[in-house]
N, C-alpha and C positions, 0 to 999 in steps of 0.2 A: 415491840409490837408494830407490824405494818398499818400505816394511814388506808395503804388501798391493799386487799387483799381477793383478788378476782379469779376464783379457783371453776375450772372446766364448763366456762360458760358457752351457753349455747341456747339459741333462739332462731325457731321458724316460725313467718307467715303461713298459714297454710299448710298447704305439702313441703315449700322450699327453704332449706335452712339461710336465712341469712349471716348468722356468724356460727362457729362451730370449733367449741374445746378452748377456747382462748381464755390465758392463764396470765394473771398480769399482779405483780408486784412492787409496790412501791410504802418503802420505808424509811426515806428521811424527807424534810420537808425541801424546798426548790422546785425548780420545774420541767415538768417531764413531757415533751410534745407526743401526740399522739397524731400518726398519718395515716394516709389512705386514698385510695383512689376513689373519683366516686362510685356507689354503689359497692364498696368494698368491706360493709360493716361497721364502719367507724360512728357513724351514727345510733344506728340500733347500740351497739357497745356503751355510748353516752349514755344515751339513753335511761336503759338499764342502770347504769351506775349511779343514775343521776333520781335513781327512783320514779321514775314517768314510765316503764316497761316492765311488767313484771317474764322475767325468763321463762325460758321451756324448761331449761336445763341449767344447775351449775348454782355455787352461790357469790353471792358480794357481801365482803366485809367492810365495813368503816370503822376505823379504829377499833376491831374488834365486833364491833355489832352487825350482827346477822341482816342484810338491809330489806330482806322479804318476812324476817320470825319478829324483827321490833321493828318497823320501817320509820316507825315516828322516831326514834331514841336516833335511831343510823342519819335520816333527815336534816338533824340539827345539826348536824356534823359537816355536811354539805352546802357550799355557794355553787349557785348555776350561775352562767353568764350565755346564757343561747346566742346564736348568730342572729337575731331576730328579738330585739332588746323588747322584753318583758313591762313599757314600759306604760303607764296611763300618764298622756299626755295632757293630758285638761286639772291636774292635780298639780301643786307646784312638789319643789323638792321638799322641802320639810314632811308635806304629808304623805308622799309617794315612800319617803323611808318609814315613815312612821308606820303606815299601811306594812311593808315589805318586812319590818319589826313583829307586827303583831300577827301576820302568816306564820312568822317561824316563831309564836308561842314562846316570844320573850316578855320576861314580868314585864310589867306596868311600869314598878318602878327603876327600870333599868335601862327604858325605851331613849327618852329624853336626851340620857347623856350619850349611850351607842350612837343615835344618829350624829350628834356636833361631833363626834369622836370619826366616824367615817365620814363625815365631809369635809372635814380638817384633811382626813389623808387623801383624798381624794379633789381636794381643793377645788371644791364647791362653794362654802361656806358662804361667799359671795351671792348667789345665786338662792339662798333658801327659800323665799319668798315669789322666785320665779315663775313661771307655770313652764312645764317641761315643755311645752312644744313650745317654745320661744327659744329652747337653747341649740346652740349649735352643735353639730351630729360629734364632735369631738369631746363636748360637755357631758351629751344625752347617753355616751360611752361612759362618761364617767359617773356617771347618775346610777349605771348599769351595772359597774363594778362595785360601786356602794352598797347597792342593795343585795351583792352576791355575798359580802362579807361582813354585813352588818351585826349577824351573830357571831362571827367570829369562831367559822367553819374550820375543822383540821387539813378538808381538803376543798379544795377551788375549780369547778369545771370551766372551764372557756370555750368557747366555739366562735370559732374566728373572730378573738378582741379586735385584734386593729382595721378590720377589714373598713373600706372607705375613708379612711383617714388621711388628710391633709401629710406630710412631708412633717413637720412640726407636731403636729397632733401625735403624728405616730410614735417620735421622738419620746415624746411626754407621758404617754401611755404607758409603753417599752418599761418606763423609770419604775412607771408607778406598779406594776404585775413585776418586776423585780421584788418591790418594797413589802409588796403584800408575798412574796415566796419566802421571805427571812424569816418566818416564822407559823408554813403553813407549807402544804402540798398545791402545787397547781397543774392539775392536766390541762394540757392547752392544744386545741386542735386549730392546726391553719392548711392550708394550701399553697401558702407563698413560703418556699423552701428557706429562703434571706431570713422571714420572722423566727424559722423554727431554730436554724441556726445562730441568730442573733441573742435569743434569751433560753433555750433550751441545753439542759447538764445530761437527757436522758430521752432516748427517742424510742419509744413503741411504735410500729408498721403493721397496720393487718392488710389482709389483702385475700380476697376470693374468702372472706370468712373466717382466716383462720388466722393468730401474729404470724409472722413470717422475718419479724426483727425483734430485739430487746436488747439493749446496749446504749453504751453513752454513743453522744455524739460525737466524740476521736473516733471511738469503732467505727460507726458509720458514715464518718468521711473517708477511712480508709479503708471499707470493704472492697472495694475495687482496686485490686493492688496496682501501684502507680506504674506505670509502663516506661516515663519519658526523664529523661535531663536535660533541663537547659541550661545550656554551657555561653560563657562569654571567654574567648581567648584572641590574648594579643598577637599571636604565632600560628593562627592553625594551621593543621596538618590539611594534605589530600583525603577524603572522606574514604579511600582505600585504607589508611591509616586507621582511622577511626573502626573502624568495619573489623578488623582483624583483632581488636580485642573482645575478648572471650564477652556472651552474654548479648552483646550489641546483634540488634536484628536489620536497624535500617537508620541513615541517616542523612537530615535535610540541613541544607545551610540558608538559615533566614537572613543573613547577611553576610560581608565579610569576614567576622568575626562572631558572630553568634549561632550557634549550630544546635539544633533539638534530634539527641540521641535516644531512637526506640531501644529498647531489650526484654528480653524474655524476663520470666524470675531470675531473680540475683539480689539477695541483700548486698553485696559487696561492688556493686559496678560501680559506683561514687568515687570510692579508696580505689579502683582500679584505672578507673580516668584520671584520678590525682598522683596517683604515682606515674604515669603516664607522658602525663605532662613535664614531671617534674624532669623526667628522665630524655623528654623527645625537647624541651625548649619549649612547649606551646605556651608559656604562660598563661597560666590558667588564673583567670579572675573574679570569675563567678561560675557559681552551678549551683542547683535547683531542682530538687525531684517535684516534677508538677504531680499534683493530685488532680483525681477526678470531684468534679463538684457536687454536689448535694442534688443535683438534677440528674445525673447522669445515677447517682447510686439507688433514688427511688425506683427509674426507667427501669434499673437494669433488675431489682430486685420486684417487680412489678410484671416483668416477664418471667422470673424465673416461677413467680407462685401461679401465674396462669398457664404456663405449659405442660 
């Protein structure tokens, strides 16, 4: 059974549709970044899934539960983490979980130990008596994540966790949204392309409303087929040499011996330059098919959905 199961959803303000027919699937627990540009629907999309929108069109499953025909059962199943931490500052931690426990309609006598148990993982525990605005924005993060999984949700929404975070904070965070996907779903929506690829196994893109990607993150660093090789040879040839094998389109020389050779498609131009070499002397000692980076692949797939 899929954790998230989001069949032809679709939703307008008004007259305008803001997303439209978006289908999204996710069936084992780890973490699945969710992109967009702004105003591209990723929000509304949350939204919705996250129970705060009820759709035009389409349904959302959680674990199976229908989240508009049982919304309370599908609810429990769910941790938010908003970009805009949910959180009451004049409350210390202990009662702010406690509080965030008895929203999501966990027994009474269940409460007690759920919280020491998520600020153990969240390594609070230090803090329980604190008043939340006294902690620092890296803590108040973690305070934030607690209360998304204090019930011990199948799936985890995120909206931009690390955002503002310290160099270190981020570090530690990173660990801890690992720790919590061993055993759970996390959609995790960011903007800084480094976080999506740093912790993300599966990347969804909507864009003008509609997905426009679904694939792991290998797919989508190598949607952009790589164009270049970076070559290091202790012998090079004249770049007329280079040029007249097959596939090569254009080629620069960064140094004396370091040369970045364009070509057209060719799986094979790598073994064509190695045998090449082998054959002309150049001793060949490095090469390197560059990739396009994770910037360049949202750009380019961000143009293709609005033209």
């Amino acid at each position: 059974m899929s954790i998230l199961n989001v069949s032809n959803l679709s939703h307008r303000y008004s007259l305008n549709w803001a997303i439209r027919d978006i289908n999204i699937e996710i069936g084992q627990t780890g973490i699945v970044g969710l992109l967009g540009s702004n105003g591209a629907g990723k929000s509304t999309t949350m939204n919705i899934i996250c129970g705060a929108l009820n759709q035009t069109e389409g349904t959302v499953l959680i674990n199976g539960i229908d989240l508009r025909r049982d919304s309370l059962a599908a609810k429990k199943e769910i941790g938010f983490l908003p970009q805009i931490l949910p959180l009451y500052t004049d409350l210390t931690v202990d009662e702010y979980l406690r509080y965030a426990a008895e929203l999501r309609l966990m027994k009474s006598s269940e409460i007690a130990a759920a919280v020491e148990e998520v600020k153990e993982k969240c390594q609070i525990s230090h803090f329980s008596n604190r008043l939340i605005k006294n902690l620092s924005g890296g803590y108040k993060q973690r305070v934030g994540i607690a209360q998304a999984i204090i019930h011990k949700p199948s799936l985890v929404v995120m909206d931009e966790p690390t955002n503002g975070l310290d160099p270190n904070q981020l570090i530690e965070v990173r660990k801890l949204i690992r720790e919590i996907a061993q055993d759970r779903t996390v959609l995790l929506s960011s903007h800084v392309m480094s976080e999506i690829h740093a912790l993300c196994r599966d990347i969804v893109m909507i864009e003008g409303g509609r997905v426009i990607f679904s694939d792991t993150i290998d797919a989508f660093n190598n949607y952009l087929q790589p164009q270049s090789l970076l070559m290091y040879l202790e012998n090079p040839p004249a770049s007329t040499f280079l040029q007249a094998i097959q596939g090569v389109s254009k080629v620069d020389y960064l140094s004396d011996k370091q040369v970045r050779v364009f070509f057209d498609q060719s799986e094979d131009i790598a073994e064509r330059m190695i045998v090449a070499s082998v054959e002309n002397g150049w001793r060949l000692r490095e090469i390197n098919l560059e990739k396009a980076v994770l910037e360049d692949v949202f750009k380019q797939l961000s143009i293709q959905a609005n033209f």
